[in-house]
Steps between C-alpha positions, in 0.01 A plus 500: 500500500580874399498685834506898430563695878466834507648678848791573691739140532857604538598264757488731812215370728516765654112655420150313571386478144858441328502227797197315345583650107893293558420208693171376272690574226817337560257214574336493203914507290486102679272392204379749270698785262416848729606822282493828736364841453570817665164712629641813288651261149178542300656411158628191723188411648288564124736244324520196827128537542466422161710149509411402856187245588468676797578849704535607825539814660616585823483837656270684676126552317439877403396696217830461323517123550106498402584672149849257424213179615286620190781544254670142594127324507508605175830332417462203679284249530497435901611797721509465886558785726621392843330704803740479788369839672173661432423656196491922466137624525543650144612130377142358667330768353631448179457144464088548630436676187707306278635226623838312379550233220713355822460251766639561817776344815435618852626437856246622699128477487433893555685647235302360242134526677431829281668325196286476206616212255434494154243192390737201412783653708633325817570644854709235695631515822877344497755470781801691611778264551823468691858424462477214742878383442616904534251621830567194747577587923829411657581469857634673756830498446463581109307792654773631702740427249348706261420787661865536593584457116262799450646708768224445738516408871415153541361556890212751388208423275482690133165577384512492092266626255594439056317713266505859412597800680238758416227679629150360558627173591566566928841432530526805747386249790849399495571812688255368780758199547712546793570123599651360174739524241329640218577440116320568201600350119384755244464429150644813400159593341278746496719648921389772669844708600341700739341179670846276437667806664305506827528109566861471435557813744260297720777215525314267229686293282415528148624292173424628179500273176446164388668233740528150294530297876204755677417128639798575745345815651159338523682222699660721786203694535315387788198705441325622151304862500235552226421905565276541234144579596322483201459310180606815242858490506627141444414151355175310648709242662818644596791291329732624825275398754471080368874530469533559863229230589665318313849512707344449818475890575154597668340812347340808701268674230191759557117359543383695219741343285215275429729317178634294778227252467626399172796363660533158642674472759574279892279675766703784647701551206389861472415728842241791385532880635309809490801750602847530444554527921332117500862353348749592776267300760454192249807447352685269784149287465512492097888441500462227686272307268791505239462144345763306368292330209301687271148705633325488207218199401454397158652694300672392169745612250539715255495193292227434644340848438584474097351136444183653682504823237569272218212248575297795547591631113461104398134508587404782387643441160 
């Protein structure tokens, strides 16, 4: 089969939707020919759209993305556009009064409940996956070990959190942390100087750029913070936050963070908060549950994840 992807897959994991765009795809390499597009390559995209049996498209769903759907639906003869975050209101809109020659991917139930789907178009729910050779726990002594190789003290708990550093998504509740080491790994995307600036005067650790072994810092970390409060400023189910899990690292996250629930995880894997003053009290309790095998339940691979897609495009075909 002729896969056509159109996104962001440069090799750096480092971004929720490249995440998805680079591991499904390299998945899909295993078995079938996979030619790539960049988001902004039209004359690129025109001409693979026009050999490929099927498309996808990766990135988040606005009016731009809702105008390139109708030229490459055109082109090819089965176009998917993966939902891994909720569409733009202009994008819903859009696609109510004329909707898509497109079927659709999704992770979470909500961002498609205003969806409307064109009549012999398919809307499919399909699973995130995990590297489950990569994200695997270590023990106590790989812990301490680590943390030394990192420049961390080995006698106090760290409190991690992987993603962006950028407004919106509450990373200022590190500065409420008084009773841990504190370090943040930043993309490198999208930072906020000003915010960047007051943490590291704060004493916070922060890495910027892609790490290749970021499976070492989730390791040492005895404790995982998920600050964001709301569902507008990352993926549906947060990529970071099943990594952790997925080392053994129990997660402190916000109650109206309701994207949780798509998640499975081991009872206790994730403590809920309403305030940024809540995490100095809980921490020692949440460290403690630090497992040394893996958190999550039933989760698969990105394998896994790309067989599901594919069977998905099979049957509908």
């Amino acid at each position: 089969m002729n896969i056509h992807v159109i996104g962001t897959v440069n090799g750096e994991v480092n971004e929720g939707m490249r995440n998805i765009a680079t591991h499904i795809s390299r998945a899909f390499e295993k078995e079938h020919t996979v030619i790539y597009s960049g988001l902004r390559q039209l004359p690129k995209i025109i001409f693979d759209s026009k050999k490929a049996d099927v498309t996808f498209i990766f990135a988040w769903a606005d009016k731009h993305i809702y105008e390139l759907v109708r030229a490459v639906s055109a082109l090819c003869p089965d176009v998917w556009v993966a939902l891994v975050q909720k569409p733009s209101d202009e994008f819903i809109s859009l696609v109510r009064d004329n909707p898509l020659g497109c079927s659709y991917l999704y992770i979470f139930d909500d961002d498609v409940r205003d969806l409307k789907v064109a009549e012999g178009k398919a809307l499919r729910r399909f699973s995130v996956g995990i590297n489950t050779e990569k994200f695997v726990p270590c023990d106590e002594a790989g812990s301490r070990e680590l943390k030394e190789k990192y420049g961390f003290d080995p006698e106090k708990p760290l409190l991690l959190h992987v993603g962006h550093c950028s407004a919106g998504r509450g990373l200022e509740d590190f500065l409420h942390v008084r009773s841990a080491q504190r370090l943040i790994i930043s993309s490198g995307m999208y930072e906020d100087e000003a915010l960047v600036s007051s943490l590291e005067e704060d004493g916070v650790t922060i890495m910027s750029g892609y790490l290749r072994n970021v499976e070492e810092i989730f390791r040492m970390s005895d404790a995982y913070l998920f600050p964001t409060r709301s569902t507008e400023n990352v993926i549906s189910i947060p990529l970071s936050v099943m990594e952790a899990l997925a080392c053994g690292v129990p997660v402190i996250g916000y109650r109206t963070f309701v994207n949780f629930a798509g998640i499975g995880c081991s009872e206790g894997a994730v403590t809920f908060i309403d305030s940024p003053e809540e995490i100095d009290r809980i921490l020692p309790e949440v460290a403690a549950r630090k497992s040394p095998v893996s958190m999550l339940r039933d989760t698969g691979t990105w394998d896994d994840s790309a067989a599901e897609i594919l069977r998905f495009v099979t049957e509908q075909g």
